[in-house]
N, C-alpha and C positions, 0 to 999 in steps of 0.2 A: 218811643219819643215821649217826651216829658209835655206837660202843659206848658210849662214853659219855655218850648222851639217851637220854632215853626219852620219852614223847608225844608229839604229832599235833602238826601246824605247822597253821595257820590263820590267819585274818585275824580284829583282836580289833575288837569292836565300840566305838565311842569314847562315853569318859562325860564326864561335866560336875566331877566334884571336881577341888578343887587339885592340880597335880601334883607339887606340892612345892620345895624350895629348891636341889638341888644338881645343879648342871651333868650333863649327860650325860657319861659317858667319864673323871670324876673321880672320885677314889679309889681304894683298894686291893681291895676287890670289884670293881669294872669292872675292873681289869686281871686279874684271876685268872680272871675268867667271860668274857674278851671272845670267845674261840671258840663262847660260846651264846648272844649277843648279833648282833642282825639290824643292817643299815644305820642305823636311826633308832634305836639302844641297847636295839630292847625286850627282855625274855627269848625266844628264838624256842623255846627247849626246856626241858626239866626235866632237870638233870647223873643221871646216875646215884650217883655217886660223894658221898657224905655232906659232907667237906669243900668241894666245890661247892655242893651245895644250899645250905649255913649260908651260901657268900660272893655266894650269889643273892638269900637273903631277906635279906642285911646292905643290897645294893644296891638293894632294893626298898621297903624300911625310909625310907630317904633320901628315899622319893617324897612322903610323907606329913609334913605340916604339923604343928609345934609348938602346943599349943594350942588346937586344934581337933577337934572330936567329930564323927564320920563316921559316919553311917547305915550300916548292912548292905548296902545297895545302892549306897553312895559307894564303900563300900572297894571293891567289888567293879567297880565302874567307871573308879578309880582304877587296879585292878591290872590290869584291861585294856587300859587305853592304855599299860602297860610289860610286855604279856606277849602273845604269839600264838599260844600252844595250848591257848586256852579252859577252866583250870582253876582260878579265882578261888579259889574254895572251897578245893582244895590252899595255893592261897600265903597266903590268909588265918588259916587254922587253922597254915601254920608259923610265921608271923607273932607270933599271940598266943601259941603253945606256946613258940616260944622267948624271950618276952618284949620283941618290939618291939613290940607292938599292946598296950594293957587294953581288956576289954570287961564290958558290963553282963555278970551273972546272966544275960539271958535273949538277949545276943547283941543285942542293936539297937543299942547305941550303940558304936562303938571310937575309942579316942586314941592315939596314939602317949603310948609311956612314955618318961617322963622320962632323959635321959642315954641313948636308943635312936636 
């Protein structure tokens, strides 16, 4: 592991939501994070480095369907088939903090936002 990751490598368990619209290996997040990125594009680590993180949850962002309202356990299934060190909950909550997810009041439902 590089200085710049930090968490566990693992195998993520596979879930059933959309994976979303946009090519693997496309755009300007995959090419700034491809060194934390596994053979099949998922996330394999967590950047240390703040500017990484943001162009990880920007590529993670991408995976999630216009339009569409995801259960708590979609998202979370969702971001396991694009991540392998088993922390949903981390990319979820960067997700909605930095405003690519809205979510109910009480966390059950999430959408991607509009122009995210």
């Amino acid at each position: 592991m590089s200085k710049d990751t930090v968490g566990a490598h693992g195998s993520a368990p596979a879930g059933n939501a959309p994976t979303g619209n946009v090519p693997e290996g496309e755009g300007p997040a995959y090419h700034e994070i491809r060194n934390f990125l596994d053979a099949q594009g998922r996330l394999k680590a967590w950047p240390a480095k703040r500017k990484l993180q943001l162009k990880a949850v920007e590529l993670l962002a991408t995976k999630f369907v216009d339009d569409l309202v995801y259960t708590e356990k979609e998202v979370n299934g969702l971001l396991n088939l694009h991540h392998t060190f088993e922390d949903p909950a981390r990319l979820r909550r960067e997700l909605f903090d930095l405003g690519y997810l809205g979510r109910t009041k009480d966390g059950a439902r999430y959408w991607k936002q509009a122009g995210a």
